[in-house]
C-alpha positions in Angstrom: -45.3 10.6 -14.6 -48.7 10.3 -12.6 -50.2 13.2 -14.8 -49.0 11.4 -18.2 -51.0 8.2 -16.5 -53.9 10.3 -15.9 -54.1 12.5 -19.4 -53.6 9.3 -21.7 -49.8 10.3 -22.8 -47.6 7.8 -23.8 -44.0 7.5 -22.0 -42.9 8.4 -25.3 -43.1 12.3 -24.6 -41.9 12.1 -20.6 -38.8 10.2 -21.7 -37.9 13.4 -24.8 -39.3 16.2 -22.0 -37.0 14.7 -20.0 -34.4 14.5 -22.4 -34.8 17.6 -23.4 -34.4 19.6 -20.5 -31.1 17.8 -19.7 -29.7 19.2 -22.7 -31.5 22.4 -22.2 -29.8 22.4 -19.2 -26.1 21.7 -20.7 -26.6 24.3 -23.2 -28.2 27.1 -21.6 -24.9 29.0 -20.1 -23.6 29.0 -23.7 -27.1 30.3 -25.6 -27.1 32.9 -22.4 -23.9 33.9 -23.4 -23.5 33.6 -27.3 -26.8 35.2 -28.1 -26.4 38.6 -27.2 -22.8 38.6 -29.0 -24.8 37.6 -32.0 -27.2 39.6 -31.6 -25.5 42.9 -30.9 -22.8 41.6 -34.1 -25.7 41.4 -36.2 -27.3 44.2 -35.3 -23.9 46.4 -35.6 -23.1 44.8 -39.0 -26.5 46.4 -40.4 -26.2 49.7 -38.8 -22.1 49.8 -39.9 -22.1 47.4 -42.9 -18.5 46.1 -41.5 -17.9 43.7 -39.3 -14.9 45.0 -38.1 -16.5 48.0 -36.7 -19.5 45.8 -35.3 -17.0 43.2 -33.1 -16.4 46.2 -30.8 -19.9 46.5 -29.5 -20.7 43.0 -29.8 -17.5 41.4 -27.8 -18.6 44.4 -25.5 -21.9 43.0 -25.0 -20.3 39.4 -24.3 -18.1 40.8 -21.5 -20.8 42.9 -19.6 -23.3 39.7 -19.8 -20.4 37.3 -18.6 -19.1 39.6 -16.2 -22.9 40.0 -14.8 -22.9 36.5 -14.6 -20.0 36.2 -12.9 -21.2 38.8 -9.9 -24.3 36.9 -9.7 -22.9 33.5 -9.3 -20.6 35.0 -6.8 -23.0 36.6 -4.7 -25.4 33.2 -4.8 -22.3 31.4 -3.3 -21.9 34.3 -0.8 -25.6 34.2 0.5 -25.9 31.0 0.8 -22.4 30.4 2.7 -24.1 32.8 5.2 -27.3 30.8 5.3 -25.7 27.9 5.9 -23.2 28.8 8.4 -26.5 31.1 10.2 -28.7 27.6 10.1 -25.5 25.6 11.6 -25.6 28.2 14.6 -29.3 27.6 15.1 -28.7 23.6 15.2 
């Protein structure tokens, strides 16, 4: 907000940036996962010209992304159980 003030820019465009990145933020876990299914589906269909042979690939590409994810997520709540319960020794 201070920077807005000091660069002349209306509240207009902090309210929508803010807006914005709140449905940015609601929408990204589907885009991170939809995109490379369509992706690898579209880019199947044009090698195979049949999208029955291109769902293989592509649903393969959702479940290796998701599962990824799902590793990821787990080990973030893994490390930082361990921080916490370390930092709760310290105190």
């Amino acid at each position: 907000m201070l920077a807005t003030k000091k660069l002349g820019w209306s509240k207009y465009w902090t309210r929508w940036a803010a807006i914005w990145t709140i449905v940015w933020l609601i929408g990204w876990i589907r885009g991170i996962l939809l995109w490379p299914f369509i992706g690898a589906l579209i880019g199947e269909y044009i090698k195979r010209n049949s999208i029955e042979e291109s769902m293989k690939p592509a649903l393969w590409s959702f479940i290796w992304i998701a599962m990824s994810w799902i590793i990821k997520i787990a080990l973030c709540i893994i490390l930082w159980g361990y921080i916490i319960t370390e930092a709760i020794k310290i105190l």
